[in-house]
C-alpha positions in Angstrom: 0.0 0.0 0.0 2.0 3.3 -1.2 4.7 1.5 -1.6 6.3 1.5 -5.2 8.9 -0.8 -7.2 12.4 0.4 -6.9 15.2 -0.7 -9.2 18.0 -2.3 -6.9 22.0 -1.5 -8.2 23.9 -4.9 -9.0 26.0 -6.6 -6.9 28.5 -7.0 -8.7 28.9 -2.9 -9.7 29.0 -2.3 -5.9 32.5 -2.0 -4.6 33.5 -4.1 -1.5 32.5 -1.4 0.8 29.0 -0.8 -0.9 28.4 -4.1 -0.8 29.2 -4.5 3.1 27.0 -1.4 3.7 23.9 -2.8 1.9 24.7 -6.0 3.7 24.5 -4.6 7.0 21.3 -2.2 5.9 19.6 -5.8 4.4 20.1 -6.9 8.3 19.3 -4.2 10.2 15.8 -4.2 7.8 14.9 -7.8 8.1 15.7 -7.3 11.8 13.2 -4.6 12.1 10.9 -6.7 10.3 11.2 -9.8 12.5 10.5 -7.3 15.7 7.5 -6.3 13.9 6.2 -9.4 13.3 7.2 -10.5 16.6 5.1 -7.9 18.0 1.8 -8.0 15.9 2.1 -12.1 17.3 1.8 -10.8 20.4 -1.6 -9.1 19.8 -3.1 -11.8 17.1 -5.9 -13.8 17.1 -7.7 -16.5 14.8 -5.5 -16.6 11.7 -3.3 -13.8 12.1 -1.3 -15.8 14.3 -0.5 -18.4 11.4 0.4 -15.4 9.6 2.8 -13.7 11.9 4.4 -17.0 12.9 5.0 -17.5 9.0 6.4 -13.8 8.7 8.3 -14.5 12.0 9.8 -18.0 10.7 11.0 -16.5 7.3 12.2 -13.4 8.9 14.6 -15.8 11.0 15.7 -17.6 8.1 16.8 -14.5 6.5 18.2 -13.0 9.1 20.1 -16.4 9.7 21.2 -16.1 5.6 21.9 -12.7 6.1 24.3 -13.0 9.4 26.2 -16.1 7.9 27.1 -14.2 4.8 28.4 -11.5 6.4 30.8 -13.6 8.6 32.0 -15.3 5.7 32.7 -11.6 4.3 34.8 -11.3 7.4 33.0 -8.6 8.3 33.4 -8.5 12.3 30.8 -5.5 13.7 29.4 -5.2 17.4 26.6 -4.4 16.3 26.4 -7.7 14.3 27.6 -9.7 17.3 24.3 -8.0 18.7 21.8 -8.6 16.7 23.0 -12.3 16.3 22.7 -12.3 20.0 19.1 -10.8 20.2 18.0 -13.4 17.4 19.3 -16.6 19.2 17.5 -15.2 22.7 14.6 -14.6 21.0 14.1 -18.0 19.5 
């Protein structure tokens, strides 16, 4: 709803940096979205709660994807190691 199609930049034309940046911005955003759907679970009823389970389960997958990638990448952040964290306590 208002939202609109936006053409993503290649990988590939992204220079090592770029790519580590939209890395971390790709984890930050599917964090957020896992706390969201986290939180409308809390407040479901009937079949919202299928829903928000199935938002929270791929959320965590992607997050999971997202996390293991940027290890391999060697990229070493606190803010990773928090997130990481956060995911694990919450599962």
């Amino acid at each position: 709803m208002g939202e609109e199609y936006v053409k993503e930049t290649k990988i590939r034309d992204l220079s090592i940096e770029e790519k580590q940046n939209q890395l971390m911005i790709s984890i930050i955003k599917t964090k957020k979205e896992l706390d969201v759907a986290s939180k409308n679970f809390e407040f479901a009823d009937g079949d919202l709660i299928d829903y928000y389970t199935y938002q929270m389960k791929a959320a965590r997958a992607k997050l999971d994807y997202l996390i293991k990638r940027a290890k391999k990448e060697g990229m070493v952040l606190p803010m990773l190691e928090q997130i990481e964290l956060r995911h694990k306590q919450a599962i």
